[in-house]
C-alpha positions in Angstrom: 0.0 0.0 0.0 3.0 2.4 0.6 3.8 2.6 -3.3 0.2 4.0 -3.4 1.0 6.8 -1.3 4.6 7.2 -2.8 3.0 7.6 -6.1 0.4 10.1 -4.9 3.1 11.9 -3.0 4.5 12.6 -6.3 1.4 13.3 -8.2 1.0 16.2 -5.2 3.4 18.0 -6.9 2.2 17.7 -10.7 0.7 15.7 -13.1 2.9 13.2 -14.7 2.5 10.3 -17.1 3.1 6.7 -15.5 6.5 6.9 -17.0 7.4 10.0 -15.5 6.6 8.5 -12.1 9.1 5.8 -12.8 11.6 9.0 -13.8 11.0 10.2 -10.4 10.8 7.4 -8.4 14.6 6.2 -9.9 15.8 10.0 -9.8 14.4 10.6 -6.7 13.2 8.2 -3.9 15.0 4.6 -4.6 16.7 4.6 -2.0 13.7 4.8 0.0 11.3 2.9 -2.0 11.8 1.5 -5.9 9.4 0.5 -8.2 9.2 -1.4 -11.5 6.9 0.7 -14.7 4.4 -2.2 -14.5 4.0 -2.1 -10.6 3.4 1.8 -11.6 1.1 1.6 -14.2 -0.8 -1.4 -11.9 -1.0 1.3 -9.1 -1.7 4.3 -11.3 -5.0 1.6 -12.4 -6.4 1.0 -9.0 -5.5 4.5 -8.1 -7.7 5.7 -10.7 -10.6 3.0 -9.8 -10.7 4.5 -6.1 -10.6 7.9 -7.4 -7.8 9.1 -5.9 -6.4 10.3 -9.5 -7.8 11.1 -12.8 -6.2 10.9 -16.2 -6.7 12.2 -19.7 -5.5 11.6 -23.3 -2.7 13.4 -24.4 -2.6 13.5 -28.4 0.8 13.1 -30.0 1.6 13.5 -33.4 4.7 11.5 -34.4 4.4 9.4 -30.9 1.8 7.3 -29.3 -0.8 9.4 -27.8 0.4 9.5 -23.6 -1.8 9.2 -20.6 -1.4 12.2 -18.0 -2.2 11.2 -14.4 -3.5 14.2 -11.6 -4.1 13.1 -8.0 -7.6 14.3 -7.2 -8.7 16.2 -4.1 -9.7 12.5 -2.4 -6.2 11.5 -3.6 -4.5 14.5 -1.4 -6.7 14.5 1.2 -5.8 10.2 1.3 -2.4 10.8 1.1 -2.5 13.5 3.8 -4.1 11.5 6.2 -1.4 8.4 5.3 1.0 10.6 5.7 -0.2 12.2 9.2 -1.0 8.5 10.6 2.2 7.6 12.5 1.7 3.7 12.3 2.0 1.4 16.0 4.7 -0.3 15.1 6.9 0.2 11.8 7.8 -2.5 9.6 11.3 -2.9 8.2 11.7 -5.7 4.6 12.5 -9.1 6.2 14.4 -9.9 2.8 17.3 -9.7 2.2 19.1 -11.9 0.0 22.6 -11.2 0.5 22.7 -11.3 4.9 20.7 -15.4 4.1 24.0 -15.9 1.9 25.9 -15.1 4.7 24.2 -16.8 7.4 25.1 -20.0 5.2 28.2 -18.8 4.6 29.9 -21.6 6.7 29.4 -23.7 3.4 31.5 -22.0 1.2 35.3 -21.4 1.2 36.5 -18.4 2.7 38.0 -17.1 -0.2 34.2 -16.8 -1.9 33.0 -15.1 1.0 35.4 -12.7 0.8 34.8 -12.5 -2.9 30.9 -12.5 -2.4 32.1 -9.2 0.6 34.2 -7.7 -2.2 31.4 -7.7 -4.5 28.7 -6.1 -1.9 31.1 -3.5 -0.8 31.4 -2.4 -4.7 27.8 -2.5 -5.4 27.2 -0.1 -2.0 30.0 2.2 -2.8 28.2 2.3 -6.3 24.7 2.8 -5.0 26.5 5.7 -2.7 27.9 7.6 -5.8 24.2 7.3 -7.5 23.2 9.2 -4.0 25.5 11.6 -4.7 24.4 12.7 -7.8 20.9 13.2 -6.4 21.3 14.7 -3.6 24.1 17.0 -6.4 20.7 17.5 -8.4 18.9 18.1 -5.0 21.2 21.1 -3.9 21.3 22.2 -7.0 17.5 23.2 -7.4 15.2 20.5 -6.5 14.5 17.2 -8.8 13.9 18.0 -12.1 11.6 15.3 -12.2 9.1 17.1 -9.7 7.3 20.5 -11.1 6.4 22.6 -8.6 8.6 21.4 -5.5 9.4 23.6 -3.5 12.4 25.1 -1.8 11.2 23.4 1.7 11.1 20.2 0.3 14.9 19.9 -0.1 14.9 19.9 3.2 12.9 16.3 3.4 14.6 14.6 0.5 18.3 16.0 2.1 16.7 13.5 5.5 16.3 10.7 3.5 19.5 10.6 1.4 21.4 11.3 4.9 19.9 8.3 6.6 20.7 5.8 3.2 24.5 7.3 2.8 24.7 6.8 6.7 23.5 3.2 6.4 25.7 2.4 3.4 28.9 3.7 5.4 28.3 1.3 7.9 27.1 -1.9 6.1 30.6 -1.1 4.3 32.4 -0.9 7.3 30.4 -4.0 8.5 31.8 -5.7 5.7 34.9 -4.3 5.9 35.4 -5.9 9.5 34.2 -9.2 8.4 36.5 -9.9 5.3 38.9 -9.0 8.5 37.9 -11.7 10.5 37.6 -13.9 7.6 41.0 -13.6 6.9 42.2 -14.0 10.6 40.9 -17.8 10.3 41.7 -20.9 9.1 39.5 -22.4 6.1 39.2 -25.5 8.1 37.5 -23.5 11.2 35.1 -21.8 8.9 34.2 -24.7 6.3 33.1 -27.8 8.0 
């Protein structure tokens, strides 16, 4: 349900087609919360069903014609409410693929553990240079993704690439340490 509040989040600050909400959502909130075009355009379907947006034909000449979605005033005043509703209890992904290879680790050999490390710490320090950039594109004037954003709302989005950039320093450092370990052992006390 939160990518239906996500997407109207987004609509709050302009109409956009379903493809420009995948734009934003890579551009803008991924690190908080990604979605695939066809999850979108499912969402952007029910969305419309409840109400909560409305959409309308825009002709094209050399192009297919493109849908344009608006959240509606039910939409904002839904989202609002989501928005003000602190849940009880907040609930973090149980999934994650790479901490169950780990767990199982013991059956490997060290060195593709510390190959399998290696390979997370890249992909983080990648993910932490694509952070960069937006936050770059943040300070530099907003998301050009999002009409009508305003100068507060760099404020928000500068919260949430903080917390992820603070996360991916220490699940590098984390890693960091355990290739350490790793290395400090003997295959045959790690491998049974």
């Amino acid at each position: 349900m939160s990518l239906s509040y996500a997407m109207l989040g987004i609509l709050s600050y302009g109409p956009m087609t379903g493809y420009g909400l995948k734009k934003v959502f890579d551009k803008s909130i991924s690190q908080v919360w990604a979605a695939s075009l066809s999850q979108i355009y499912r969402e952007l379907s029910t969305l419309e069903k409840n109400g909560y947006v409305s959409s309308t034909i825009q002709k094209q000449e050399d192009r297919p014609d493109k849908r344009i979605y608006t959240i509606t005033e039910i939409g904002k005043d839904a989202f609002l409410d989501w928005l003000g509703d602190f849940p009880e209890k907040l609930v973090f992904p149980q999934r994650d693929e790479f901490m169950l290879r780990i767990f199982f680790g013991s059956k490997l050999e060290k060195e593709e553990v510390i190959k399998q490390f290696e390979r997370f710490i890249f992909q983080k320090n990648q993910y932490m240079g694509i952070l960069s950039e937006i936050e770059d594109k943040f300070n530099e004037g907003g998301n050009e993704f999002v009409i009508g954003s305003a100068e507060k709302d760099k404020l928000f989005w500068h919260f949430t690439i903080k917390r992820s950039k603070m996360t991916l320093k220490t699940v590098i450092k984390w890693a960091e340490e355990c290739i350490k370990e790793l290395e400090q052992y003997d295959a045959s006390e790690i491998k049974s």
